[in-house]
mmCIF file of the N, C-alpha and C atoms, coordinates in Angstrom:
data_MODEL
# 
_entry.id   MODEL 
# 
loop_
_atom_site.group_PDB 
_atom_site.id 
_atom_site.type_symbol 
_atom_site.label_atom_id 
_atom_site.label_alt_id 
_atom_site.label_comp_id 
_atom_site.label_asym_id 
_atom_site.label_entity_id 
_atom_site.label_seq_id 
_atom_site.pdbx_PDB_ins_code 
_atom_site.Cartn_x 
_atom_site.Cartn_y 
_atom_site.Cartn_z 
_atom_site.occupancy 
_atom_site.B_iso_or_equiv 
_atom_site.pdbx_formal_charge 
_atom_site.auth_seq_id 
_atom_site.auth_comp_id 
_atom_site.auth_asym_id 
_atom_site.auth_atom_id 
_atom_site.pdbx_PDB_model_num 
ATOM 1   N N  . UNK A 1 1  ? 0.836   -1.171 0.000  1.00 0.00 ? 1  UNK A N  1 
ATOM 2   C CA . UNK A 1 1  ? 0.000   0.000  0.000  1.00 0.00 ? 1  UNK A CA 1 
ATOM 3   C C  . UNK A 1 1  ? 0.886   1.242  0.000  1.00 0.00 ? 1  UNK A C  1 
ATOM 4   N N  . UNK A 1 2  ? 0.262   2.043  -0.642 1.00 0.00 ? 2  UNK A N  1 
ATOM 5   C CA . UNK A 1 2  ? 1.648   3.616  -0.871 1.00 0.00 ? 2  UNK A CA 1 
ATOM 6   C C  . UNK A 1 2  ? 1.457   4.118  0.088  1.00 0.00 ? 2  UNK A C  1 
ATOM 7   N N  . UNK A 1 3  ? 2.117   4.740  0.786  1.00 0.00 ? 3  UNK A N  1 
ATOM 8   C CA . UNK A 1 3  ? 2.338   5.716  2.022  1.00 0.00 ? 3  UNK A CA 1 
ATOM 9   C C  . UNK A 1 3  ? 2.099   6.615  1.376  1.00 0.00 ? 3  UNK A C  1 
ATOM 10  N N  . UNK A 1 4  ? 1.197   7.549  2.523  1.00 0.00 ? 4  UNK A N  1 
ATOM 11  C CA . UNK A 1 4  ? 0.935   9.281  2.412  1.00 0.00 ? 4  UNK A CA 1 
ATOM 12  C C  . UNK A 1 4  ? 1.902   10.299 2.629  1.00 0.00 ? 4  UNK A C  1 
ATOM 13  N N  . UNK A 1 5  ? 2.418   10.969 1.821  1.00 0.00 ? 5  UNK A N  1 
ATOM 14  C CA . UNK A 1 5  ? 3.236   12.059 2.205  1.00 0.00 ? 5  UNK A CA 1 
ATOM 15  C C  . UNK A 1 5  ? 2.888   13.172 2.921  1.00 0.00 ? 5  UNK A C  1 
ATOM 16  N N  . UNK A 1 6  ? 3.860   13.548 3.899  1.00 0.00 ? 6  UNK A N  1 
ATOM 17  C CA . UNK A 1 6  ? 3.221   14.921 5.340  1.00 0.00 ? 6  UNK A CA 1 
ATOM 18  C C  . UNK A 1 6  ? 2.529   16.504 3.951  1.00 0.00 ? 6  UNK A C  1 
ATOM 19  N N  . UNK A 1 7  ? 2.734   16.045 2.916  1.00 0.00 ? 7  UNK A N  1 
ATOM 20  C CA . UNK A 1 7  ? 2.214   17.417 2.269  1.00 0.00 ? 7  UNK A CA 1 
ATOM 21  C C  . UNK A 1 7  ? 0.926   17.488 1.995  1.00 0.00 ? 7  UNK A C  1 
ATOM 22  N N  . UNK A 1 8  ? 0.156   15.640 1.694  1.00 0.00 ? 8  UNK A N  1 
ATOM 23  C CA . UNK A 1 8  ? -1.187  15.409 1.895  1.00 0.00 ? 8  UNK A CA 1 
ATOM 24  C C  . UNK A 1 8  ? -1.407  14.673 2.899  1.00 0.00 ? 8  UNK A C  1 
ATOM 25  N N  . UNK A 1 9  ? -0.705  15.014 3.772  1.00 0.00 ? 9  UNK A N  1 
ATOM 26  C CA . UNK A 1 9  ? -1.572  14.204 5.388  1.00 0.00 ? 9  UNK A CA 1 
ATOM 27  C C  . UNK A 1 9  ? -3.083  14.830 5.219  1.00 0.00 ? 9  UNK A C  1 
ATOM 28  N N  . UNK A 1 10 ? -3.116  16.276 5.272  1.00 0.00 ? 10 UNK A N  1 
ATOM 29  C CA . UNK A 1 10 ? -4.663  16.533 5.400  1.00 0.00 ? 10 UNK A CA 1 
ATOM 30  C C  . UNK A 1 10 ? -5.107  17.257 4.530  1.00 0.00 ? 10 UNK A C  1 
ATOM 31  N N  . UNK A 1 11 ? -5.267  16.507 3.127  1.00 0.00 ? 11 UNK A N  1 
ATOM 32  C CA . UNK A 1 11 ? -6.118  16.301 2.259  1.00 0.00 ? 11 UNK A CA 1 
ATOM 33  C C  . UNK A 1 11 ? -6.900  15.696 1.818  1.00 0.00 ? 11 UNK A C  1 
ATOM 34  N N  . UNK A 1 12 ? -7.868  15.462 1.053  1.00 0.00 ? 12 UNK A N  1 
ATOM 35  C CA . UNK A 1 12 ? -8.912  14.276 0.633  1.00 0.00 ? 12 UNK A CA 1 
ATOM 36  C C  . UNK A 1 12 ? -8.944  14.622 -0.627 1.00 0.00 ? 12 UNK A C  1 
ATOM 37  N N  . UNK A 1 13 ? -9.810  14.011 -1.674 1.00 0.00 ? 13 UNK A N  1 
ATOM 38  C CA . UNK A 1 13 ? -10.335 14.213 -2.822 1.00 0.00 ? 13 UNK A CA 1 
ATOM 39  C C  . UNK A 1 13 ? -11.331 14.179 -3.040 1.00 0.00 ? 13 UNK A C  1 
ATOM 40  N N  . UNK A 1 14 ? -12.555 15.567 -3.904 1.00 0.00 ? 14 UNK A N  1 
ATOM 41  C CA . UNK A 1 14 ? -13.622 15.396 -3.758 1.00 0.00 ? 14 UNK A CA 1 
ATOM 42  C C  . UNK A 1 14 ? -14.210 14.859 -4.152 1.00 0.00 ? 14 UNK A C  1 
ATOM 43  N N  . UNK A 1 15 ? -15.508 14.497 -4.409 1.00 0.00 ? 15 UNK A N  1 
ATOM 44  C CA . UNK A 1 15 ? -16.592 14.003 -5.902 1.00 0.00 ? 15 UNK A CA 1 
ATOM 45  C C  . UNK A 1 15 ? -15.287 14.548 -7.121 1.00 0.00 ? 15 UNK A C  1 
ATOM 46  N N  . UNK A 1 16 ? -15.424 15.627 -7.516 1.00 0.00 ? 16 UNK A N  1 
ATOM 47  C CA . UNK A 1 16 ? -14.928 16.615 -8.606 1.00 0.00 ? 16 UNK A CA 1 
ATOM 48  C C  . UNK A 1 16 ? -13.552 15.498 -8.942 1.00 0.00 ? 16 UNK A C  1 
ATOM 49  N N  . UNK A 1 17 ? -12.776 15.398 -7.961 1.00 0.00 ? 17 UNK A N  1 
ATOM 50  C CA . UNK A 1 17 ? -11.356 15.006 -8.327 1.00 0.00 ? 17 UNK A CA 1 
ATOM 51  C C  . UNK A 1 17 ? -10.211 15.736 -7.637 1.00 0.00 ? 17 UNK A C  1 
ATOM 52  N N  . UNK A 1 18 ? -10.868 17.306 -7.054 1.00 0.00 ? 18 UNK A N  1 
ATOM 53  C CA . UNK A 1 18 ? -9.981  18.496 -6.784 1.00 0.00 ? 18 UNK A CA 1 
ATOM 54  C C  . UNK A 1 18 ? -9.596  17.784 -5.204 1.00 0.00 ? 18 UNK A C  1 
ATOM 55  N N  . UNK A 1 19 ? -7.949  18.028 -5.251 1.00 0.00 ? 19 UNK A N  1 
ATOM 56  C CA . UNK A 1 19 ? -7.454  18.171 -3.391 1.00 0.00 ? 19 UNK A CA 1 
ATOM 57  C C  . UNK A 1 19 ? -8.131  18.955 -2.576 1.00 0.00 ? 19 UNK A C  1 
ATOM 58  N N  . UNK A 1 20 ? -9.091  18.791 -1.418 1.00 0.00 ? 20 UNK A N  1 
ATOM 59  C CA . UNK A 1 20 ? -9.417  19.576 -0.796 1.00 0.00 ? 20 UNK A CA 1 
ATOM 60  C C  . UNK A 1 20 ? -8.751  19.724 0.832  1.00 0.00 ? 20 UNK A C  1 
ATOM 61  N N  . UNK A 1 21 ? -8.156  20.528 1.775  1.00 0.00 ? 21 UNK A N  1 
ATOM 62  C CA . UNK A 1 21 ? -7.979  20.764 2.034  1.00 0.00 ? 21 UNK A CA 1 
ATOM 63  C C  . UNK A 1 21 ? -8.513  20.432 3.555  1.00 0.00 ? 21 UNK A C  1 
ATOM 64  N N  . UNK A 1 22 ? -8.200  20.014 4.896  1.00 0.00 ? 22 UNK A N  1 
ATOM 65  C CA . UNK A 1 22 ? -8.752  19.405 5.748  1.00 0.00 ? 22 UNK A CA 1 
ATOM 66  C C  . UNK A 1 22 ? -8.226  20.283 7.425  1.00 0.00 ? 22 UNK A C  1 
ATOM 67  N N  . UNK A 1 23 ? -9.252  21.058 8.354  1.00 0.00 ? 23 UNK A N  1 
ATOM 68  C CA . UNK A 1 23 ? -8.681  21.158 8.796  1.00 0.00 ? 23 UNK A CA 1 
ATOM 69  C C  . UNK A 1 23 ? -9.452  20.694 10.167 1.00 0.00 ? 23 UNK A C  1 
ATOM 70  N N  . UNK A 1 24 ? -8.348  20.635 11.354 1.00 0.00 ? 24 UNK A N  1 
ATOM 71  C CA . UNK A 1 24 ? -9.271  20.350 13.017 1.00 0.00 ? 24 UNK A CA 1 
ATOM 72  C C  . UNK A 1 24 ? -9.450  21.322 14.159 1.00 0.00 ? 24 UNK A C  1 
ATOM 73  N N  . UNK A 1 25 ? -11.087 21.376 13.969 1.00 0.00 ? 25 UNK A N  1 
ATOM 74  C CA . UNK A 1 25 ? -11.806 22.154 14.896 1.00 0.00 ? 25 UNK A CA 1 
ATOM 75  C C  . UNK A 1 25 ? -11.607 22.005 16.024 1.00 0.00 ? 25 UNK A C  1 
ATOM 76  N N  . UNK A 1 26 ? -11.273 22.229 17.262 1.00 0.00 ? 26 UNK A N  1 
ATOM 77  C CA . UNK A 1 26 ? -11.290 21.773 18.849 1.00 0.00 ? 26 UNK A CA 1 
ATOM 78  C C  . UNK A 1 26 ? -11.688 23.071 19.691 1.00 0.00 ? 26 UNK A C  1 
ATOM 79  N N  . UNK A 1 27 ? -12.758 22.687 20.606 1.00 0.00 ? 27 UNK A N  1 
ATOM 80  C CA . UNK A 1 27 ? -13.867 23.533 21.342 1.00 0.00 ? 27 UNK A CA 1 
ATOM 81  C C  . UNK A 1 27 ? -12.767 24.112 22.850 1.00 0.00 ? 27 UNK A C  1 
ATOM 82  N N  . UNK A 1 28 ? -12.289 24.887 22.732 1.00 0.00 ? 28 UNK A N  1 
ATOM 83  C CA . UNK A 1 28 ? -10.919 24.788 24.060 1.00 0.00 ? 28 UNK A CA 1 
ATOM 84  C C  . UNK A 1 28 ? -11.894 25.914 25.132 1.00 0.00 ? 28 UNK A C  1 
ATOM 85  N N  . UNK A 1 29 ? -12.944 26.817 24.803 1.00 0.00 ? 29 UNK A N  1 
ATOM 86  C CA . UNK A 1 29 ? -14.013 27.685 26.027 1.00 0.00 ? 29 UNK A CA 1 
ATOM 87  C C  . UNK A 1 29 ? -15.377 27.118 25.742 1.00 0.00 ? 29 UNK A C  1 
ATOM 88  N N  . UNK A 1 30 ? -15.732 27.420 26.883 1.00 0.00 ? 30 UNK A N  1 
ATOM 89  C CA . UNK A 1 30 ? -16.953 27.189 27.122 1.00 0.00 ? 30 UNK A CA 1 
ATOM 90  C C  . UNK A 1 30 ? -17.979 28.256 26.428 1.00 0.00 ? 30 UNK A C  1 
ATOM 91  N N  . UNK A 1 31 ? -18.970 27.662 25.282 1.00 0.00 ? 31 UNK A N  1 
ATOM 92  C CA . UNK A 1 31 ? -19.944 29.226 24.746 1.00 0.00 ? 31 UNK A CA 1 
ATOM 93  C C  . UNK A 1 31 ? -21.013 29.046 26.378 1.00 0.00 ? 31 UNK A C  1 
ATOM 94  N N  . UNK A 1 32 ? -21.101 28.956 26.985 1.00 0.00 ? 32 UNK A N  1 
ATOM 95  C CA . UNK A 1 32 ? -22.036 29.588 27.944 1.00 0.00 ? 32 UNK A CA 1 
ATOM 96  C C  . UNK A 1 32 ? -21.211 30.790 28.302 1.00 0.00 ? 32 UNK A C  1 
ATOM 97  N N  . UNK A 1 33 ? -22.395 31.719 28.666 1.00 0.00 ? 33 UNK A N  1 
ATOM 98  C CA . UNK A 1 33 ? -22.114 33.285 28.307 1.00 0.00 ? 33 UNK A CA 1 
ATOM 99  C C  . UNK A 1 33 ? -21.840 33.742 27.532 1.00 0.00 ? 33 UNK A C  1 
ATOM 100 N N  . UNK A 1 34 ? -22.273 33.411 26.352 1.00 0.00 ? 34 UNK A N  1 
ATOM 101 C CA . UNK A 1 34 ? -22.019 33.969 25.144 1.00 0.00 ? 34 UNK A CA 1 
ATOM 102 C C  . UNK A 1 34 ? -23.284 34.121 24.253 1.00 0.00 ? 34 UNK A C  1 
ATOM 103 N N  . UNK A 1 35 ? -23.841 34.874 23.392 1.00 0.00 ? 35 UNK A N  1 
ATOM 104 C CA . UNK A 1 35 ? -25.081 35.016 22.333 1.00 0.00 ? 35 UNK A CA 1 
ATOM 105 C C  . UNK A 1 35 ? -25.191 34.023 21.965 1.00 0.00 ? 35 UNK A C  1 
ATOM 106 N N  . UNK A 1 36 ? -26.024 33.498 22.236 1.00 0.00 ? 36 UNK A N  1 
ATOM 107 C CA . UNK A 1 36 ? -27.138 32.245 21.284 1.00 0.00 ? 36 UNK A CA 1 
ATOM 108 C C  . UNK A 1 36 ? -26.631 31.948 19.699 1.00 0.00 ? 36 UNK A C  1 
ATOM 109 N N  . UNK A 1 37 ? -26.345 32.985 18.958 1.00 0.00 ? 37 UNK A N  1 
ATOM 110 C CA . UNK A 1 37 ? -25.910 33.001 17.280 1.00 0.00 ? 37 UNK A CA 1 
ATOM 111 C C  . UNK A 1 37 ? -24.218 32.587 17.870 1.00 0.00 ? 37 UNK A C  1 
ATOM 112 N N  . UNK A 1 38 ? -23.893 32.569 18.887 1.00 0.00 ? 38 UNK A N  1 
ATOM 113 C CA . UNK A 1 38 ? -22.343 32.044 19.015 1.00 0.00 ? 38 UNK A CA 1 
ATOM 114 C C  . UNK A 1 38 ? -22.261 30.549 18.872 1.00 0.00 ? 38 UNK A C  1 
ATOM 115 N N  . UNK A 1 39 ? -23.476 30.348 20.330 1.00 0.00 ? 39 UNK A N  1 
ATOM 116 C CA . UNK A 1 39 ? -23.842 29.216 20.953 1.00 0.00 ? 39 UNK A CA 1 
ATOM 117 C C  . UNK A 1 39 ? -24.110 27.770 19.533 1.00 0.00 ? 39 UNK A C  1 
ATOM 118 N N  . UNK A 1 40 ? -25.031 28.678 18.563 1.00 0.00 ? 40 UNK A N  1 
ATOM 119 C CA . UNK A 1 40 ? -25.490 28.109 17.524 1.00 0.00 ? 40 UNK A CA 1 
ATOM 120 C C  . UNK A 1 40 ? -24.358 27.592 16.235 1.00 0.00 ? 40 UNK A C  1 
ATOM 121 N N  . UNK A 1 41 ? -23.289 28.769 16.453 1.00 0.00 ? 41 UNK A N  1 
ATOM 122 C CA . UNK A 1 41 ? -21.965 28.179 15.608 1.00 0.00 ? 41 UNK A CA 1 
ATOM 123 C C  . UNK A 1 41 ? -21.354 27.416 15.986 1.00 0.00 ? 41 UNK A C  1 
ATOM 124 N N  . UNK A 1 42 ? -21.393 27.519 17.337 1.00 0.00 ? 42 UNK A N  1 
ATOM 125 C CA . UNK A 1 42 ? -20.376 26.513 17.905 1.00 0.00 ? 42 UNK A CA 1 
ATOM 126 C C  . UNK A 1 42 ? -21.520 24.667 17.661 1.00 0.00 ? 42 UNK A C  1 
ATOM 127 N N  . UNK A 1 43 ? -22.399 24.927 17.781 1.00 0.00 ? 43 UNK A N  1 
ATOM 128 C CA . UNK A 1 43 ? -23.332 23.298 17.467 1.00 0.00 ? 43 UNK A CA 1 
ATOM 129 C C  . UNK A 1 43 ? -23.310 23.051 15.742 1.00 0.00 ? 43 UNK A C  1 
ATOM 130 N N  . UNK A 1 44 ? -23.112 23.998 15.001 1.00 0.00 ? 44 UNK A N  1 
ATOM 131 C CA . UNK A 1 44 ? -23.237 23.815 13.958 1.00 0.00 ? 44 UNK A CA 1 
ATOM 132 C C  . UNK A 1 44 ? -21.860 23.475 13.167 1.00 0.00 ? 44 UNK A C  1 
ATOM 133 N N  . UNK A 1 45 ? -21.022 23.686 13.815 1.00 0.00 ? 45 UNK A N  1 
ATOM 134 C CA . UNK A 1 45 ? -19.715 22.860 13.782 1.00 0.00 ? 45 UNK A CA 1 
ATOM 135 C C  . UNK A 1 45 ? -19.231 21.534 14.019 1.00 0.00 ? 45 UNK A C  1 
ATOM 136 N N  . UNK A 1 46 ? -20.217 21.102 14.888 1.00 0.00 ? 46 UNK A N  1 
ATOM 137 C CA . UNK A 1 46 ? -20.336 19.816 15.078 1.00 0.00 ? 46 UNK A CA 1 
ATOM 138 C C  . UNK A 1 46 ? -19.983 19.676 16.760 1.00 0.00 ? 46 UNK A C  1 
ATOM 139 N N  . UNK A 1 47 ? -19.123 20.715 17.288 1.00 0.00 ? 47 UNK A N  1 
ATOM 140 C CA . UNK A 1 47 ? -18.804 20.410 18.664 1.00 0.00 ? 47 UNK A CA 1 
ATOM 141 C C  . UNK A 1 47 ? -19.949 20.952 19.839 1.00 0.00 ? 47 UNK A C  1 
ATOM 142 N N  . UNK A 1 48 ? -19.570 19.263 20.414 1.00 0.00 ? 48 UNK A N  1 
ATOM 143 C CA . UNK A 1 48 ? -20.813 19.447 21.479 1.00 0.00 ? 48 UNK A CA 1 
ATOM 144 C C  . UNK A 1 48 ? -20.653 19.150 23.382 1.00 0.00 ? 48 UNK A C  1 
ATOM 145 N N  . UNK A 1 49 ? -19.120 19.248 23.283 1.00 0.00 ? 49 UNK A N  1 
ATOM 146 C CA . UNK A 1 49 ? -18.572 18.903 24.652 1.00 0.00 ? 49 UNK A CA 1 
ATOM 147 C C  . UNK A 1 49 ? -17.054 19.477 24.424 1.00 0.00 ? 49 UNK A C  1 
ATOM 148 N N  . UNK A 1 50 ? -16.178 19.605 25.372 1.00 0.00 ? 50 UNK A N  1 
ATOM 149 C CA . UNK A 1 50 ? -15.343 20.458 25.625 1.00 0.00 ? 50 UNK A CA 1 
ATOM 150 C C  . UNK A 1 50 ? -13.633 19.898 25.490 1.00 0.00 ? 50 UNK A C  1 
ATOM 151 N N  . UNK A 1 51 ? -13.501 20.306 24.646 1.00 0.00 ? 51 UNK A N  1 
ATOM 152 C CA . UNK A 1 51 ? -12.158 19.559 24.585 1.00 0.00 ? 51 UNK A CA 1 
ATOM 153 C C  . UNK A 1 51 ? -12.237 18.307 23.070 1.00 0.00 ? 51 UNK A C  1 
ATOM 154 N N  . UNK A 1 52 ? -13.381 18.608 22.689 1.00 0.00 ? 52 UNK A N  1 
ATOM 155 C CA . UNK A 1 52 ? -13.810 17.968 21.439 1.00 0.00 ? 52 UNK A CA 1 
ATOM 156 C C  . UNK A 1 52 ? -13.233 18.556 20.162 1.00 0.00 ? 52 UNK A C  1 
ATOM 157 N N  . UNK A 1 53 ? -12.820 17.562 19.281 1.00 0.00 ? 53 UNK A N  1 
ATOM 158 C CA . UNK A 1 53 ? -11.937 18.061 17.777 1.00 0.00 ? 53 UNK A CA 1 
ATOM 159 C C  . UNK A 1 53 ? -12.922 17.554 16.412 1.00 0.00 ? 53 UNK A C  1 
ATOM 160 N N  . UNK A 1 54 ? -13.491 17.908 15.822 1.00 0.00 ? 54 UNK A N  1 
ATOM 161 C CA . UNK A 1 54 ? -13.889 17.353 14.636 1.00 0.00 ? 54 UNK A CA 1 
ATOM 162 C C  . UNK A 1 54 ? -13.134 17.953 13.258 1.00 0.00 ? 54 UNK A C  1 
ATOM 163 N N  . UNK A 1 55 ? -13.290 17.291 12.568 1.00 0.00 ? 55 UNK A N  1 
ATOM 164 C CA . UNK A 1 55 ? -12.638 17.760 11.264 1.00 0.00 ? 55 UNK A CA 1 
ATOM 165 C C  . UNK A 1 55 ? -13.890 18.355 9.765  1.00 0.00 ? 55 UNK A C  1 
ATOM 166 N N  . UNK A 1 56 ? -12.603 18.995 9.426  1.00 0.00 ? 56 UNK A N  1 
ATOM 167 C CA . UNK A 1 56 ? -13.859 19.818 7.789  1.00 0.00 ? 56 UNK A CA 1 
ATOM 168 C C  . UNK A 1 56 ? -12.892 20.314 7.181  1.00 0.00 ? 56 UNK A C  1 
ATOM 169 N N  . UNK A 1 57 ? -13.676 19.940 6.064  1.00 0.00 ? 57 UNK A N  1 
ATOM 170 C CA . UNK A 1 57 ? -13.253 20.378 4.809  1.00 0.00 ? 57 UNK A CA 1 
ATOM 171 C C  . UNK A 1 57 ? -12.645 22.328 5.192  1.00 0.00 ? 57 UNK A C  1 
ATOM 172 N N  . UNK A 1 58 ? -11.503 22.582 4.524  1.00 0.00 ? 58 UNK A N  1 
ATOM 173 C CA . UNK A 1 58 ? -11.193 24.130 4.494  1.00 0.00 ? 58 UNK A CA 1 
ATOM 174 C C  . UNK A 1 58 ? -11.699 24.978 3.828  1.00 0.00 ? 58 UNK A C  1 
ATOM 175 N N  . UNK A 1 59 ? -12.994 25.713 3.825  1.00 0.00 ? 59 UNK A N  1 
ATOM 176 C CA . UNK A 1 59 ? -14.021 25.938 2.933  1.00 0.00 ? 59 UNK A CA 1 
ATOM 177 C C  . UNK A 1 59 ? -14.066 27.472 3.270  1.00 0.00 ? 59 UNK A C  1 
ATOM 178 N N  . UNK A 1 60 ? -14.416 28.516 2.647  1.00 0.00 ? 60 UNK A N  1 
ATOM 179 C CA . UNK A 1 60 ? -14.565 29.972 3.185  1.00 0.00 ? 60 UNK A CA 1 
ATOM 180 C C  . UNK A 1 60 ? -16.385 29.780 3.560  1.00 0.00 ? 60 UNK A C  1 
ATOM 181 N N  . UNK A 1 61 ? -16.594 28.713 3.675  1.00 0.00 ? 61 UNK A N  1 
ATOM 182 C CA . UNK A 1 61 ? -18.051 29.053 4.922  1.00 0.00 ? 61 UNK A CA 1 
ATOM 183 C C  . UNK A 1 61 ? -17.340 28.476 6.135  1.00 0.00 ? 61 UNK A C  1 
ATOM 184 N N  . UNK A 1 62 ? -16.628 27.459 5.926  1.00 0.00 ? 62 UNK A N  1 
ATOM 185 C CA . UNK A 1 62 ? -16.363 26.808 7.753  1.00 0.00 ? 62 UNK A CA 1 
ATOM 186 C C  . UNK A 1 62 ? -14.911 28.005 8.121  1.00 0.00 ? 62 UNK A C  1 
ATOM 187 N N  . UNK A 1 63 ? -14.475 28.797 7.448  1.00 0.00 ? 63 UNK A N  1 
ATOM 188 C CA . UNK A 1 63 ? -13.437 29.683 7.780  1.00 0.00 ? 63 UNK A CA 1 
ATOM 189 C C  . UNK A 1 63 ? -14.194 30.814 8.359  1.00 0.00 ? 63 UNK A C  1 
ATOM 190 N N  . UNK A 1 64 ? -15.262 31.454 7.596  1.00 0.00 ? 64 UNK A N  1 
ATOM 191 C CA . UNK A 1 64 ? -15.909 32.277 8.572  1.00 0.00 ? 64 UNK A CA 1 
ATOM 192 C C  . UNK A 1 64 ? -17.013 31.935 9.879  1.00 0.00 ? 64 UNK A C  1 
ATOM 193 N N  . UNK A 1 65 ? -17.701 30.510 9.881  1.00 0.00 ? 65 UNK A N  1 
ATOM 194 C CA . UNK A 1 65 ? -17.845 30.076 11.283 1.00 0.00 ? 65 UNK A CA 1 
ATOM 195 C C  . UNK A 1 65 ? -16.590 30.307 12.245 1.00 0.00 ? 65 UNK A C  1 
ATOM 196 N N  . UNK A 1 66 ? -15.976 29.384 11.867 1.00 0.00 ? 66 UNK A N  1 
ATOM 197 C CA . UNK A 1 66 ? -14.291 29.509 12.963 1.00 0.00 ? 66 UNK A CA 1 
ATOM 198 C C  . UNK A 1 66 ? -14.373 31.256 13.273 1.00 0.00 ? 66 UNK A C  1 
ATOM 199 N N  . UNK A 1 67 ? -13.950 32.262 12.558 1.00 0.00 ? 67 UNK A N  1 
ATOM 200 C CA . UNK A 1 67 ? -13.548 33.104 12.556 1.00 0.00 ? 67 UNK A CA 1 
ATOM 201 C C  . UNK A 1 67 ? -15.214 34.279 13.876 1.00 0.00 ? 67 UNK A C  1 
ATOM 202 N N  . UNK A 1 68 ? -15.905 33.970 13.820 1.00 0.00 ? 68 UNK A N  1 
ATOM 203 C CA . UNK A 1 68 ? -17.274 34.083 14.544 1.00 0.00 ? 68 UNK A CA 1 
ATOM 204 C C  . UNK A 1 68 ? -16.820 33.344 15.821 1.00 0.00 ? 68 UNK A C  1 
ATOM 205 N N  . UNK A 1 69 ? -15.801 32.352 16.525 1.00 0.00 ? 69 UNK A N  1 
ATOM 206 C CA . UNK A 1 69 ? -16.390 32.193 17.426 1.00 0.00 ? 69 UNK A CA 1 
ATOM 207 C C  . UNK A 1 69 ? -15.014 32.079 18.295 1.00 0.00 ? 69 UNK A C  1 
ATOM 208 N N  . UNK A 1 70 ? -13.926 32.599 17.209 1.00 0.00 ? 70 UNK A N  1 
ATOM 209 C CA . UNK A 1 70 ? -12.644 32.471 17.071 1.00 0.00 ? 70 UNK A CA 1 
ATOM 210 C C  . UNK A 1 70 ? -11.636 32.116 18.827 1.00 0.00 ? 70 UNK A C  1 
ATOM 211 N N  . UNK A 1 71 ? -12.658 32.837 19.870 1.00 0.00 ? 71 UNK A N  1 
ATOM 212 C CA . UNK A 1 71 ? -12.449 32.927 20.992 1.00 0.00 ? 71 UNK A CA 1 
ATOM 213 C C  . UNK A 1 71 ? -12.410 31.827 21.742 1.00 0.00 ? 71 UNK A C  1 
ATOM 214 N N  . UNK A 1 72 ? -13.641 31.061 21.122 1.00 0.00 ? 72 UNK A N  1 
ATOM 215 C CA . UNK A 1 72 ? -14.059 29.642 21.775 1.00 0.00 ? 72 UNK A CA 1 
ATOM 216 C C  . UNK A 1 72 ? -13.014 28.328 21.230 1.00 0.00 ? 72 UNK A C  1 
ATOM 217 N N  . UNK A 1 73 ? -12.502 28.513 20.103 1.00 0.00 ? 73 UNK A N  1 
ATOM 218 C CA . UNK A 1 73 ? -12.005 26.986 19.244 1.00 0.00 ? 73 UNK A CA 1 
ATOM 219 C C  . UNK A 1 73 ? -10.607 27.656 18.894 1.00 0.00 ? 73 UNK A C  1 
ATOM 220 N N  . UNK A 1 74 ? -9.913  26.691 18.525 1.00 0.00 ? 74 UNK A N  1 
ATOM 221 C CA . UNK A 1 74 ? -8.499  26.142 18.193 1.00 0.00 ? 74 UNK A CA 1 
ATOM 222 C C  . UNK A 1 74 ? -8.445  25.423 17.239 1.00 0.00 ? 74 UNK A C  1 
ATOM 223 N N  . UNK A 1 75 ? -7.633  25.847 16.194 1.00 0.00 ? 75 UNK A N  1 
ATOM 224 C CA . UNK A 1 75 ? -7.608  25.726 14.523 1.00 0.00 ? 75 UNK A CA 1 
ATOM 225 C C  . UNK A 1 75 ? -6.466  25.502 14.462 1.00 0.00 ? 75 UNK A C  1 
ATOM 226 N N  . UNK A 1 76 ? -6.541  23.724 14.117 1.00 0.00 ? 76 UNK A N  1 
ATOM 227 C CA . UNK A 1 76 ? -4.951  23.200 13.322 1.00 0.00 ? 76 UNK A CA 1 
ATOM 228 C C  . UNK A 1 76 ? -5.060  22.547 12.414 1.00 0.00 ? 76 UNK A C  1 
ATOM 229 N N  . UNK A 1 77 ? -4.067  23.019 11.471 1.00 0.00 ? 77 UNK A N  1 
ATOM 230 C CA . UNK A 1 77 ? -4.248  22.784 9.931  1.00 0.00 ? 77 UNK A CA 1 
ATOM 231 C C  . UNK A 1 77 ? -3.583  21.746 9.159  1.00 0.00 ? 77 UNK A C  1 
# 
């Protein structure tokens, strides 16, 4: 089986064929005390407990979620 090289560790390929780009979400504050439209990015990201990492595609919609809640999560690429 071919080994992955560290330049596509976190990439995939889409439907299309195109490299897309992969990065990991992790929830490091708590959104309590924070606006509801925070509260709501942060669930719509997928994280739902604290210290939780999910992964996504590098997309300029999941770049401006991240960037909305920027306070709460930790972005490694």
């Amino acid at each position: 089986m071919a080994k992955k090289s560290d330049a596509t560790a976190n990439t995939t390929v889409d439907a299309t064929g195109v490299q897309v780009k992969k990065i990991q979400v992790k929830l490091v504050r708590s959104p309590i005390g924070y606006e509801q439209s925070q509260k709501d990015t942060v669930k719509a990201l997928g994280l739902k407990r604290m210290h939780q990492t999910v992964e996504h595609n590098d997309t300029a919609v999941i770049r401006g979620m991240i960037n909305k809640v920027q306070h709460l999560v930790a972005v490694t690429e």
